[in-house]
C-alpha positions as CSV (number, residue, x, y, z in Angstrom):
1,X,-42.7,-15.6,15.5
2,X,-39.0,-16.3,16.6
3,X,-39.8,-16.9,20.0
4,X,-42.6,-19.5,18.7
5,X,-40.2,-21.2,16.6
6,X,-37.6,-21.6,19.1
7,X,-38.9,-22.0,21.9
8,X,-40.4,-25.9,21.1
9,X,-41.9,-25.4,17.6
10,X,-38.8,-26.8,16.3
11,X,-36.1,-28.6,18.6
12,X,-32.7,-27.4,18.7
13,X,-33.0,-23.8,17.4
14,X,-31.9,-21.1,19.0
15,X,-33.6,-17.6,19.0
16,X,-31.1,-15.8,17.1
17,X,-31.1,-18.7,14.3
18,X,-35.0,-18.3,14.0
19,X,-34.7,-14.8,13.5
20,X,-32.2,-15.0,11.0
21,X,-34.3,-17.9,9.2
22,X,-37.5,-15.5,9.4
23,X,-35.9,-12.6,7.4
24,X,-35.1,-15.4,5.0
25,X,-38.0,-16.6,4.6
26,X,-39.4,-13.1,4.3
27,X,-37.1,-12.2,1.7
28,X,-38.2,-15.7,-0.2
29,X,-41.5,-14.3,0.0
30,X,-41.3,-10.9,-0.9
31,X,-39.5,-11.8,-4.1
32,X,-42.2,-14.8,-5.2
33,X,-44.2,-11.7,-6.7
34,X,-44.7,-7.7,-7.0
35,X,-46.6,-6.5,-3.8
36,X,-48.6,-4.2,-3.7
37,X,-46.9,-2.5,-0.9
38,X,-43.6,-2.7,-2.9
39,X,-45.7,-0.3,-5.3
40,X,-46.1,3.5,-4.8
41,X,-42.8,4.4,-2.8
42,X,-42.1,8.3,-3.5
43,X,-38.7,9.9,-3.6
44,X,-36.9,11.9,-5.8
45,X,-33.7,14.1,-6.1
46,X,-32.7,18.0,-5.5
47,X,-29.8,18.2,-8.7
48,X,-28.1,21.4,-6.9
49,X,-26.8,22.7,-9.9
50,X,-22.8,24.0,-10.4
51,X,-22.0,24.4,-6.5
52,X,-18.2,25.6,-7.6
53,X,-16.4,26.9,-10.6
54,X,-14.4,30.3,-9.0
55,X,-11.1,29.8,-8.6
56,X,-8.9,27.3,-10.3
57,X,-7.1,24.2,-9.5
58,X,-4.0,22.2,-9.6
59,X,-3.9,18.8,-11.2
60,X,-0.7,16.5,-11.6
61,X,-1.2,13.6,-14.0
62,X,-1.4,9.8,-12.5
63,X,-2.3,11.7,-8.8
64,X,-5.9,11.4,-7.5
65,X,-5.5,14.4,-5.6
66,X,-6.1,18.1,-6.9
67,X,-5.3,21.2,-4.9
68,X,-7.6,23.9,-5.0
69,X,-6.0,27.9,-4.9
70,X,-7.1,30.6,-2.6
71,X,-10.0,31.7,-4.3
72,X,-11.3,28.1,-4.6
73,X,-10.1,26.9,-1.2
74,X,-12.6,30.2,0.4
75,X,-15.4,28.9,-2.2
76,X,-15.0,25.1,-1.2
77,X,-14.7,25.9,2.8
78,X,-17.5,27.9,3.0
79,X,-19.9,25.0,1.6
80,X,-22.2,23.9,4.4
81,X,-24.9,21.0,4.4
82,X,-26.0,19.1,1.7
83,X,-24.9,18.5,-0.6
84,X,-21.5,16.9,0.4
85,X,-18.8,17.5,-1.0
86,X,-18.7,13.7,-1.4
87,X,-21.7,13.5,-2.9
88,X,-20.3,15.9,-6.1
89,X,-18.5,15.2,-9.0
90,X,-15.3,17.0,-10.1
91,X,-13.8,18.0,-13.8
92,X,-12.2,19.9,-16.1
93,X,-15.1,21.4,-18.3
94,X,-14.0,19.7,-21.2
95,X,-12.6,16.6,-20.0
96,X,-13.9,13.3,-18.1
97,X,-15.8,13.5,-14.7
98,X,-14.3,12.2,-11.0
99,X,-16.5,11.2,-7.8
100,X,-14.9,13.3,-5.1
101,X,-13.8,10.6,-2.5
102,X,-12.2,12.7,0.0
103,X,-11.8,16.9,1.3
104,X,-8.8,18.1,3.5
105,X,-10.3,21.5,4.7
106,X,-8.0,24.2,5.2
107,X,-6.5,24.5,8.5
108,X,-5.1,27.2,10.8
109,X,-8.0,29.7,10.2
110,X,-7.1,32.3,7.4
111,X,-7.3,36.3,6.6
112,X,-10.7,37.8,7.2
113,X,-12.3,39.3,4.0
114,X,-15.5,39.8,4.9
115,X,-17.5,41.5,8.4
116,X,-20.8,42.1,9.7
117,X,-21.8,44.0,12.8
118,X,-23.1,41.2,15.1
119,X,-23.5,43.8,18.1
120,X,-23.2,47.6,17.3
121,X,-22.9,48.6,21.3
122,X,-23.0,52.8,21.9
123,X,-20.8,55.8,21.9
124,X,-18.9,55.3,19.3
125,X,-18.3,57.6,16.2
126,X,-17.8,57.8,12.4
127,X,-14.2,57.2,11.4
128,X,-12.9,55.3,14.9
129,X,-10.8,52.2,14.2
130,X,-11.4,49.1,16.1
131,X,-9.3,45.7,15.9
132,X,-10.9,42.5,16.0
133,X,-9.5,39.9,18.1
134,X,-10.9,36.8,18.9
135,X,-9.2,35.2,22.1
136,X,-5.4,35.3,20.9
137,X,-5.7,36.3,17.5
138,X,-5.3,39.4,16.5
139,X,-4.4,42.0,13.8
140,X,-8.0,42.5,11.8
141,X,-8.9,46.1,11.8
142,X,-11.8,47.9,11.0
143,X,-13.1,51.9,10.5
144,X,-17.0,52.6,11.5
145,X,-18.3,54.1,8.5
146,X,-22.2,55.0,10.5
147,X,-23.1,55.3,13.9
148,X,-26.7,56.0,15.4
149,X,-28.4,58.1,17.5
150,X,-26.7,56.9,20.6
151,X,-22.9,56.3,18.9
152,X,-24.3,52.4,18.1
153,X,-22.1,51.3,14.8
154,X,-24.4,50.9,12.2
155,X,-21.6,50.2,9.3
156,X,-17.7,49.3,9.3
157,X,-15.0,48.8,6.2
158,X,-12.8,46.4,6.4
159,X,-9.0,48.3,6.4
160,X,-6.9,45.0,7.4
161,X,-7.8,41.1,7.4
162,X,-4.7,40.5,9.7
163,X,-2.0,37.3,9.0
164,X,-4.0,34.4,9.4
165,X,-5.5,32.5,12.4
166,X,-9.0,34.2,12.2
167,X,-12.5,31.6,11.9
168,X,-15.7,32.7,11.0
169,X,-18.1,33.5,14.2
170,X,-21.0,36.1,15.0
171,X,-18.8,36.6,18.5
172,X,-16.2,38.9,18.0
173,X,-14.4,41.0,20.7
174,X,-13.6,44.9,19.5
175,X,-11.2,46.9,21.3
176,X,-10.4,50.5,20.7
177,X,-12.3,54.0,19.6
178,X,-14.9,55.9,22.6
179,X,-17.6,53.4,22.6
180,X,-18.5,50.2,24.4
181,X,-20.1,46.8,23.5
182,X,-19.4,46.9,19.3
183,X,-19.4,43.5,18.2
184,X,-17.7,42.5,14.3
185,X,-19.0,39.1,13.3
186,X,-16.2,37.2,10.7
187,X,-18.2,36.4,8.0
188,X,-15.7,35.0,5.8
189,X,-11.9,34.4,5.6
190,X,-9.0,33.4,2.9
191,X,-7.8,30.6,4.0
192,X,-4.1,30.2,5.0
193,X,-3.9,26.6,3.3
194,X,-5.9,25.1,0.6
195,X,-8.1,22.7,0.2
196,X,-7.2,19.1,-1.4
197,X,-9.7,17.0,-3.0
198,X,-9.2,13.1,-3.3
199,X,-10.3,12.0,-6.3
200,X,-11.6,7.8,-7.1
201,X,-8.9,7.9,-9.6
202,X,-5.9,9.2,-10.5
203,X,-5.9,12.2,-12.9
204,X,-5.7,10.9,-16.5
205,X,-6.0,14.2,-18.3
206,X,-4.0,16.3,-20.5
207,X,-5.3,19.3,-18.7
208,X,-2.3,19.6,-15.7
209,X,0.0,22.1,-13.7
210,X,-1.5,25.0,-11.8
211,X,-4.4,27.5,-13.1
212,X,-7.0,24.6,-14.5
213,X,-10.8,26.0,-14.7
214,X,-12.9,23.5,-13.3
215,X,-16.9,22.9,-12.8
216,X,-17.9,21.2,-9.2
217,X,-21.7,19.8,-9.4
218,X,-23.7,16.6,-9.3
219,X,-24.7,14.6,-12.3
220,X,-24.8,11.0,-10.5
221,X,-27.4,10.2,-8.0
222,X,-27.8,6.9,-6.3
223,X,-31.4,5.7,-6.0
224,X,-33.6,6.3,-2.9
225,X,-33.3,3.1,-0.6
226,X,-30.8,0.2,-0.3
227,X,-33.7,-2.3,-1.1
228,X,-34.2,-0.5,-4.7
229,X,-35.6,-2.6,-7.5
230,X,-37.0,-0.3,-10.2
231,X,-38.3,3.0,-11.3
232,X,-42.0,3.4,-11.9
233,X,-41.9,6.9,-13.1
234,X,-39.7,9.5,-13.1
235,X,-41.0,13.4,-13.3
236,X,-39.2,16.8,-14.4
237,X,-42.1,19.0,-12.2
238,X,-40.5,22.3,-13.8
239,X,-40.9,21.4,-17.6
240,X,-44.0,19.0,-16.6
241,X,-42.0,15.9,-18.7
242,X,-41.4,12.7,-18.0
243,X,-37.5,11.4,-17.5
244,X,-37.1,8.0,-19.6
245,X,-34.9,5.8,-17.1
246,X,-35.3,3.3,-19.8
247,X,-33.7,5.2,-23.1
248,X,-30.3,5.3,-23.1
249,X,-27.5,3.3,-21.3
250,X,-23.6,4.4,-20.9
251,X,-22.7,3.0,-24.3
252,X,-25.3,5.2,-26.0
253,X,-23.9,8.0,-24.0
254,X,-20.2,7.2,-25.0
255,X,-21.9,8.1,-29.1
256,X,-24.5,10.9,-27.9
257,X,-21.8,13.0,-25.7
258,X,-18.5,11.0,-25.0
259,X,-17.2,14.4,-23.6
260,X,-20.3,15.2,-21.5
261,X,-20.4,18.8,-22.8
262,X,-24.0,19.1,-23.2
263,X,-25.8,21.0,-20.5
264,X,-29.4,21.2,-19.5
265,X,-32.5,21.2,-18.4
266,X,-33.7,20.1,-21.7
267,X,-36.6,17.8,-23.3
268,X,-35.6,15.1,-22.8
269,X,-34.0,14.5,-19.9
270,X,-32.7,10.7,-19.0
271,X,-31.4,8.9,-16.4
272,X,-29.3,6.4,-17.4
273,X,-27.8,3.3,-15.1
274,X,-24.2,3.8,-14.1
275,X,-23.7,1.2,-11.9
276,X,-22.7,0.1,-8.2
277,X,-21.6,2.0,-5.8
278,X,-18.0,1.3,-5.4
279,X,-16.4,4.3,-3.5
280,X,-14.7,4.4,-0.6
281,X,-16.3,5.4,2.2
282,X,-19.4,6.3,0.8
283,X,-22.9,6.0,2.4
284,X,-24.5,4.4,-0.2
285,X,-22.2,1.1,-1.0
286,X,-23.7,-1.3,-3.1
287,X,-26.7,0.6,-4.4
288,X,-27.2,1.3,-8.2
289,X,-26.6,4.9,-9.3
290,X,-27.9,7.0,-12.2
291,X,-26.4,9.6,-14.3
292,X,-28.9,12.4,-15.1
293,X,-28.2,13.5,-18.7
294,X,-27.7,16.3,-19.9
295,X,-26.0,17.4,-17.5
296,X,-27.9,19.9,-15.4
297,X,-26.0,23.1,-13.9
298,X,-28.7,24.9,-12.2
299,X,-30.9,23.7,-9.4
300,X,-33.6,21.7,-10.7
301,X,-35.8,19.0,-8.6
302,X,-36.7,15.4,-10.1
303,X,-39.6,13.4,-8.6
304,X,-39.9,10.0,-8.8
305,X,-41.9,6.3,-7.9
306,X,-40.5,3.3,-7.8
307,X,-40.8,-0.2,-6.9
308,X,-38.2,-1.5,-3.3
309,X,-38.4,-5.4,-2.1
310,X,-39.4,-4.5,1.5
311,X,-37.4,-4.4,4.8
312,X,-36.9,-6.8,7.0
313,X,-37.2,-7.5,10.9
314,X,-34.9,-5.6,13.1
315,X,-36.9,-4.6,15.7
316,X,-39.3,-6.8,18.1
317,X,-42.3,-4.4,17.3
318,X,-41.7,-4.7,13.7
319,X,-44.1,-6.2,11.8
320,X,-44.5,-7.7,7.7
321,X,-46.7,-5.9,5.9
322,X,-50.2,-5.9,4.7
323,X,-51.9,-7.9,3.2
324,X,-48.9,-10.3,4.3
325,X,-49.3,-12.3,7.6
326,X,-47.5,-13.7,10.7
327,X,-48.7,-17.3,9.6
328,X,-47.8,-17.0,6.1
329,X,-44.2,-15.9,6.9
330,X,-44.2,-18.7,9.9
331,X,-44.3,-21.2,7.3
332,X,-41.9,-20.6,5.2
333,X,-39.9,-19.7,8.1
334,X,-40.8,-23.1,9.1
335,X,-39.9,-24.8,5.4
336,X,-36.4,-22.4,5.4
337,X,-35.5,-24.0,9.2
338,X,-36.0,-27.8,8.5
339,X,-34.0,-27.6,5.3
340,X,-30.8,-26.3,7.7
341,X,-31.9,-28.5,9.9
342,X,-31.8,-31.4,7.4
343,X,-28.1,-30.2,6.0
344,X,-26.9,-30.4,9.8
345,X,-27.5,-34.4,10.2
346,X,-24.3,-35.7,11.2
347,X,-22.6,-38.1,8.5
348,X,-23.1,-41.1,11.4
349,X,-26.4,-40.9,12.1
350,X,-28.5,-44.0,11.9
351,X,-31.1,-44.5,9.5
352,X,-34.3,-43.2,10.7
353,X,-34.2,-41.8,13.7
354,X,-34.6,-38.5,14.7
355,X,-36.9,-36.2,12.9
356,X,-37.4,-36.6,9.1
357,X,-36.7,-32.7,8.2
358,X,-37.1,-33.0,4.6
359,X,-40.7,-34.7,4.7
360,X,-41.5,-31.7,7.2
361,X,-40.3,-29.1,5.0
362,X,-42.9,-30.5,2.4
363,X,-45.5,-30.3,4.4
364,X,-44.5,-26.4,5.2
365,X,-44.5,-25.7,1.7
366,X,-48.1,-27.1,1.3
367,X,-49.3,-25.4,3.6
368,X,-47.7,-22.3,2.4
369,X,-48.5,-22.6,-1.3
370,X,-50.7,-25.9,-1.8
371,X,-49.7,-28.9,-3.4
372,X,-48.3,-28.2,-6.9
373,X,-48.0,-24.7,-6.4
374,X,-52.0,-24.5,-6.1
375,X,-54.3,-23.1,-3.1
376,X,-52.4,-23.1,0.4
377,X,-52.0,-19.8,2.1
378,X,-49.9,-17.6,-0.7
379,X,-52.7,-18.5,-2.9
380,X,-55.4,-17.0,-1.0
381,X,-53.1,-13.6,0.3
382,X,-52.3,-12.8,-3.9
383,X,-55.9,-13.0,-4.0
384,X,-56.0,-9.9,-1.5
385,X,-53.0,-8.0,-3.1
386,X,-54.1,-8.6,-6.3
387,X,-57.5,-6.7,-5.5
388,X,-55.1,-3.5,-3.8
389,X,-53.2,-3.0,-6.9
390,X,-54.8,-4.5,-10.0
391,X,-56.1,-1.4,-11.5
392,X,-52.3,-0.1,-11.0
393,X,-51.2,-2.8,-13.1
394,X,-54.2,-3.1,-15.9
395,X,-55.6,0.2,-16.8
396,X,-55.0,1.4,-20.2
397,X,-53.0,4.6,-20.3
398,X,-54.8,7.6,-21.5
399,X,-54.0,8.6,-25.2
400,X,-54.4,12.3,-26.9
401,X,-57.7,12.3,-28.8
402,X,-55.7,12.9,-32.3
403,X,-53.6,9.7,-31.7
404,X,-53.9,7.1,-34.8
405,X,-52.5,4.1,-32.9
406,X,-54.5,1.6,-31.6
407,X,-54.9,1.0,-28.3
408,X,-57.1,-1.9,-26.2
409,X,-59.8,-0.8,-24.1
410,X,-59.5,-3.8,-20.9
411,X,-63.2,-3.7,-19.8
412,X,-65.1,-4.1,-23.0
413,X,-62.4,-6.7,-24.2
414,X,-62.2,-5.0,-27.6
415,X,-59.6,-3.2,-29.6
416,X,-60.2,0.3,-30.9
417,X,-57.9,0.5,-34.2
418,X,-57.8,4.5,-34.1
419,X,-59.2,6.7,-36.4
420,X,-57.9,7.7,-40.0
């Protein structure tokens, strides 16, 4: 389509201008109606329930960092995938909740406190000591506790973590006792320095100094896809309800649970608009979030339709989609570039010459939607959508046999008043 447009279709613009005209113009299209392929998209979310709690932290009022202890700092480091940290919220079990904007992972390696046997090599027997080094770090020692048949070491106690420096790694050096080839793996350390969480505010409550319990888990979710318009359903597949996204909004919350204290799953469950996405850094800026309510502290999935506008064209295999066409989209294309060509004539130019843009962009839009808004192409291509999605739109939801409310039966035209 660009290269049509700009290469004679319309004088004076350059490819890069028609493409950037033709994602307007498809944007102008997808919003004239609901598509049917802006119907049906499937997503939903994986609430991971309360990731952290051990330990404690230490909170200073008017900072938006908090320092986590030892105990916490070993928790926190040892979190891997997803969830992100940054994806979590942070608080005081009793007090407000903070987006977590930022993590400073210890550093310097720490104290081993936990081992494995990654290799158990032979020879070796019950009460030898070996020290595990890896490369210059040294000082954690450990006392086989089983050996088989041929002196392999089939379990080890920890006697010393050492001072610090050690990472966690399935490839381990041992030296020391009879035997050859014993591997320790590090399975877990203390670390030497803590970890510091940036907040997205600073720390407005009276809960402060070191030693503050404190709940880490996710209760705000942004939705699926940057093009998100609405929720058609939402589903709680464990408890087989349905999540109202349409129930309560943050004021109702604010009367409901102003201290977000209550704690699910429970019937029913909402998620209720929190707004934009305004923190720093974050991979989702700009896109609406949700607050799922109550508050949910074990892992629990959520499944969920909902409505997008449509992408646009990035790639030169792209193409719009169905039941849309190239020659629909060309035209408004076409409409969209004479009215920037119109708003470039030059303040000088004589009366009459050169093209007349506006007249052009009329006869675009005719051809794109008719005269009047009636026939032209747009017309004929709702007639094909309309046919992929009208029973989406129109059927009558199913009611329980015992229901006394009415309820209007489409086909028959007729209105069954329920029974008494």
């Amino acid at each position: 389509m660009a290269k049509s447009l700009a290469q004679g279709e319309i004088p004076g613009v350059a490819l890069e201008l028609a493409k950037s005209k033709i994602n307007d113009a498809l944007g102008k299209v997808y919003d004239e109606t609901v598509w049917s392929f802006q119907l049906g998209s499937q997503g939903g979310w994986l609430i991971p329930g309360l990731v952290a709690s051990t330990g404690t932290f230490t909170t200073t009022a008017y900072s938006n960092q908090v320092i986590a202890d030892a105990t916490a700092s070993a928790v926190i480091a040892a979190m891997t995938g997803r969830p992100l940290i940054t994806e979590l919220q942070f608080r005081n079990p009793a007090y407000a909740l903070y987006d977590i904007v930022g993590y400073a992972p210890p550093t310097g390696g720490g104290v081993v406190n936990g081992i494995f046997i990654a290799s158990p090599g032979g020879g070796y027997v019950v009460g030898q000591q070996l020290q595990v080094n890896q490369g210059a770090v040294t000082g954690c020692i450990v006392q086989i506790t089983g050996v088989n048949g041929t002196g392999g070491v089939t379990g080890a106690s920890l006697l010393s973590g050492g001072s610090g420096g050690y990472a966690t790694t399935a490839f381990t050096v041992t030296t020391g006792g009879s035997g050859i080839g014993c591997e320790i793996g590090v399975a877990s350390v203390t670390p030497q320095s803590l970890v510091v969480l940036t907040l997205d505010r600073p720390w407005m409550e009276p809960a402060v100094g070191p030693g503050m319990n404190y709940y880490i888990y996710q209760a705000y979710f942004p939705v699926p896809v940057q093009d998100f318009r609405s929720f058609v359903e939402i589903r709680d597949t464990t408890d087989g309800d349905y999540v109202s996204f349409w129930g309560l909004s943050q004021d109702d919350l604010s009367v409901e649970d102003p201290e977000r204290v209550v704690f699910g799953p429970a019937l029913p469950t909402y998620a209720v608009p929190l707004g934009i996405d305004t923190r720093p850094n974050s991979a989702t800026p700009g896109w609406m979030r949700y607050e799922v309510w109550p508050h949910i502290l074990s892992r629990w999935p959520l499944s969920f339709t909902f409505k997008r506008r449509g992408t646009l064209l990035v790639n030169p295999n792209d193409t719009v989609p169905y039941p849309l066409t190239e020659e629909l989209v060309t035209f408004r294309a076409k409409e969209v570039l004479y009215q920037y060509k119109e708003a470039q004539k030059g303040e000088n130019q004589q009366r009459g010459s050169g093209a007349d843009w506006r007249f052009l962009a009329e006869m675009a839009r005719v051809e794109y939607s008719g005269k009047d808004g009636t026939g032209g192409l747009l017309k004929k291509i709702r007639a094909i959508d309309a046919n992929l999605h009208r029973d989406f739109l129109t059927r009558p939801k199913r009611r329980p046999e015992w229901t006394q409310d009415g309820f209007s039966t489409n086909r028959l035209g007729q209105l069954n008043v329920g029974s008494f």
